[in-house]
N, C-alpha and C positions, 0 to 999 in steps of 0.2 A: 649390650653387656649382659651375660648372664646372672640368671636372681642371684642375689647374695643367700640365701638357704631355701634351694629348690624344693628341698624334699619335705617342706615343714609344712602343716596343715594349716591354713588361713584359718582366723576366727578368733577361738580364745589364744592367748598369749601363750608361749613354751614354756616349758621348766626355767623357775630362775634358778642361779648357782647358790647353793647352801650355803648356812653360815659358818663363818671362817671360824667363830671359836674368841674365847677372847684374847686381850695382847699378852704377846712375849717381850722380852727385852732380847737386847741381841746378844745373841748365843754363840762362843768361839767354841769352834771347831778343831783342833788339832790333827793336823790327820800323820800318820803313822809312815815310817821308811824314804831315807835319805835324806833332803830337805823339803820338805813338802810346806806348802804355801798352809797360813793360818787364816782363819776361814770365818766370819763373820754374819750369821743369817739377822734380819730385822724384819718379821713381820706384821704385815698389813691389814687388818681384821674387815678393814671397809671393803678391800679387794681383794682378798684373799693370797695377795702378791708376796713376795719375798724376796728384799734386796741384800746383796752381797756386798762385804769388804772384803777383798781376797790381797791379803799382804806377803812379802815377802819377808823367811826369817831373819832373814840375813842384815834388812836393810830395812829403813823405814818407806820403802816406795810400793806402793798397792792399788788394784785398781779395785774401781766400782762396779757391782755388773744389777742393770733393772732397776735403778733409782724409780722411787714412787713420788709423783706431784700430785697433793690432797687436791679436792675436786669435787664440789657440793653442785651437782647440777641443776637442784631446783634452784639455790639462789644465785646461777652463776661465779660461784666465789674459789678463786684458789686459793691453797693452805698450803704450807713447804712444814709444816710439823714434820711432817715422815723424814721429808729431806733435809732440814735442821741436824733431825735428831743423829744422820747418819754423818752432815759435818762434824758435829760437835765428838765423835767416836774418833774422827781422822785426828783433829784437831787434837784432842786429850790425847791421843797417842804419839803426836808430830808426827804423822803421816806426812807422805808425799804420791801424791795422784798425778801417776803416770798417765792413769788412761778410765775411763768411764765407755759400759760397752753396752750393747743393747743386743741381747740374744735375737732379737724380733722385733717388729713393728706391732705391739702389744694393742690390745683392741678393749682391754678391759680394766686399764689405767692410763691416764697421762702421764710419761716419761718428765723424772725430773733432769734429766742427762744435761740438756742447756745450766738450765735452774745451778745446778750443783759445778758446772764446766767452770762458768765466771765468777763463785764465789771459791773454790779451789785447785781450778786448775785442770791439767792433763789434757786430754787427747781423745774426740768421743769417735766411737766404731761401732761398724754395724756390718748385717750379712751385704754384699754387691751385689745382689740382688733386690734390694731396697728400689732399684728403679723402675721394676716391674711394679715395685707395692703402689710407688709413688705415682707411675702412670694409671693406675686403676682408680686410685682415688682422687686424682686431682681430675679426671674425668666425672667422679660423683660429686664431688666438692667443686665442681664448676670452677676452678682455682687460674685459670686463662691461663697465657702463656708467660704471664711472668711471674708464676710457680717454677722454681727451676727440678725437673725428674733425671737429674744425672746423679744424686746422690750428693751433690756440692754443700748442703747443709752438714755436712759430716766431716772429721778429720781422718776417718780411711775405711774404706770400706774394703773386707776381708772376703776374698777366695777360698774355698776348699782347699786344704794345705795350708795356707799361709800360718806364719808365726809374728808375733811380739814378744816383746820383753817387759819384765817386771819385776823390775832391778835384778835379781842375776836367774829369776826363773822365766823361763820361757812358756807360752799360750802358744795353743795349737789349735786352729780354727779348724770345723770339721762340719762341711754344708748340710744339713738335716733338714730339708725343707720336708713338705706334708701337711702339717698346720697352717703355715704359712711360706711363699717363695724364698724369703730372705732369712727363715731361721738356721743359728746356728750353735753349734756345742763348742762350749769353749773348755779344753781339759791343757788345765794348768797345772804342773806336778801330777800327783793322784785324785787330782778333784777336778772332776768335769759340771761346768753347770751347762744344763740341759733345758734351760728356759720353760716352754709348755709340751716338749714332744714329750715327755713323760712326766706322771706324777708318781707318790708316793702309791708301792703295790697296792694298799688296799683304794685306792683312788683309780687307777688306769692312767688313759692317755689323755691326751692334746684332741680336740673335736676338730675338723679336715672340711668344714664346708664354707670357710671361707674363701672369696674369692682367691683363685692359686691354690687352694687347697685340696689335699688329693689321700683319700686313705691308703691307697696301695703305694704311694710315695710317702708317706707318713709309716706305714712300715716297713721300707724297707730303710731307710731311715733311723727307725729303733732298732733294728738289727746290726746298723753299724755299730751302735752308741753298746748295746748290749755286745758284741764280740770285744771288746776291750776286757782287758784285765778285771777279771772276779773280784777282785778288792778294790776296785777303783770305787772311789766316793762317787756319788751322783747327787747333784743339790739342783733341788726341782723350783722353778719358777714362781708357783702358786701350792695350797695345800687347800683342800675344801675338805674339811675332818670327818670321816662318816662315823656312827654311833658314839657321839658324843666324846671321844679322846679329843685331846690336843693337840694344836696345830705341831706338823712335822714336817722337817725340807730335805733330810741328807738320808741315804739307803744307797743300796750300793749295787754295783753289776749282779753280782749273785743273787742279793734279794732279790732285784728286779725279773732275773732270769725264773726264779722259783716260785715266786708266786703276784708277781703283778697281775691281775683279774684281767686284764685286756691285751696282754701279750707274750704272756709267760711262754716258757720254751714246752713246746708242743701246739701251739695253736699259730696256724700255720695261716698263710697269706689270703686263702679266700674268706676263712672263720673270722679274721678279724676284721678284714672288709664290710662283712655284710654285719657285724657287731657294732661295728663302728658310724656305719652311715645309718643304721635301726634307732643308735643312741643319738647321733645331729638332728635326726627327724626332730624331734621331742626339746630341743634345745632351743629358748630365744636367745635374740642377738643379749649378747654383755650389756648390760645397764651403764656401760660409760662409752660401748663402742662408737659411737659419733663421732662426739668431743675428744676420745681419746686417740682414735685413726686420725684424724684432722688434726690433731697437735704434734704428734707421734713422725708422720712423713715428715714433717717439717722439723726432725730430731730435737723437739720441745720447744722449739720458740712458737712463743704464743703471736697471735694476729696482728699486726701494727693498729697503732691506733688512729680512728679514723677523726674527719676535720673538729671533733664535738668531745676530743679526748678521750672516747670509749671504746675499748676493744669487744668485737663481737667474734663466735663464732659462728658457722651456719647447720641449719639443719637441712636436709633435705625433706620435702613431703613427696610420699607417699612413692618413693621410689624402692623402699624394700618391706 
């Protein structure tokens, strides 16, 4: 297996990811022309993450996209705060959870997607290439053969093209791998969420050195998600705030075309290349990558527990 980040200097520790800023409450979005789906951001200050309601106006049926499962890895303790908080929004509104989706097999939070599935419902998805993630990892996590890598943990795993419903709007899956194999863009009405391939312009991109990840597939990629309609919303994944503003999730094709710092229109495929793998250098793994890959393949269901009633997860030594 190839290192998990070749190009990184042995020794002291990389760049950790900035602080997130402090909390927001969740912030509706309205977005503009014909019926366009209402748009719910909640973010995450511990991980910088940002999870979606994305409802339909029409009807009370909405999906989830990136639930966050709290995660203290010094004392091993899970927390569904985050996830609660994003019930309690369905709930007070009498939503109906069609569907719970996961842009990617996230490396820098544990997916609450289970967690929130059996407490309301719906239908969880992910990219179909999830079974590539799953064979890499269940290789590092020694996970034997009765880890299942077809993707079976999941309720549908989405192709390039493919569509869903949600309640009378329709989700249009759109393959964006680059950061990782299985990532994908979900553009539902005028609002595409874009998971980590792009952040907020003055932020950049999605870092490409993890395993399956690839910068030149990673832009071209962004190229697709930026050739969409100029006005199209774009609601990012994560936000790590630079010079002290507030955390921000939604910007749209045209900003992103005019001034995102790592792909804005004019910098062109070898420029962000070698931009791109300069800045992974310099980057340590996510502070929850372990636990969170390890929970994440297995679409949040945590470890069974063993004869002494305790759930463990594993670490690897000294394998990256």
């Amino acid at each position: 297996m190839q290192a998990l980040f070749p190009a990184r200097r042995r020794g002291r520790a990389g760049r950790r990811d900035p602080v997130c800023g402090a909390r927001r409450p969740g912030r509706r979005v309205t977005l503009g022309g014909g019926s366009p789906p209402e748009v719910t951001g909640f973010f995450d200050p511990e991980t910088c993450s940002v999870s979606y309601v994305v409802r339909d106006p029409g009807s009370a049926s909405c999906a989830i996209i990136d639930p966050v499962l709290d995660f203290d890895p010094a004392a091993g303790r899970i927390g569904h705060a985050s996830a609660d908080r994003i019930a309690a929004f369905v709930d007070a509104g009498g939503l109906t959870v069609e569907w719970l989706i996961e842009t990617h097999v996230h490396a820098d939070h544990l997916t609450a997607g289970a967690y929130l599935r059996d407490r309301l419902g719906g239908r969880l998805g992910v990219g179909a290439l999830i079974t590539v993630v799953q064979e890499t990892f269940g290789e590092v996590f020694n996970a034997g053969p009765g880890f299942p890598k077809d993707g079976r943990q999941f309720d549908a795993l989405f192709g390039d093209g493919d569509s869903y419903a949600i309640g009378a709007l329709t989700a249009r899956v759109i393959h964006t791998p680059g950061h990782t194999p299985a990532c994908a863009t979900h553009l539902i009405g005028d609002a595409a969420f874009v998971g980590d391939t792009l952040f907020m312009p003055d932020v950049g991109t999605a870092r490409a050195d993890f395993p399956g990840g690839d910068a030149r597939t990673l832009y071209r990629s962004i190229r697709r998600i930026l050739a969409l309609a100029p006005a199209t919303r774009l609601f990012t994944g994560h936000d790590y705030p630079p010079n002290g503003r507030g955390p921000r999730f939604e910007t749209t094709v045209a900003a992103q075309r005019a001034g995102n710092i790592h792909v804005r229109d004019g910098v062109d495929e070898d420029a962000f290349v070698r931009l791109r793998l300069a800045r992974d250098a310099t980057l340590a793994p996510p502070r929850l990558f372990l636990p969170a890959i390890q929970v994440n393949i297995n679409a949040g269901a945590l470890p069974d527990a063993e004869p002494n009633g305790r759930r463990y997860l594993k670490i690897p030594i000294d394998m990256f």
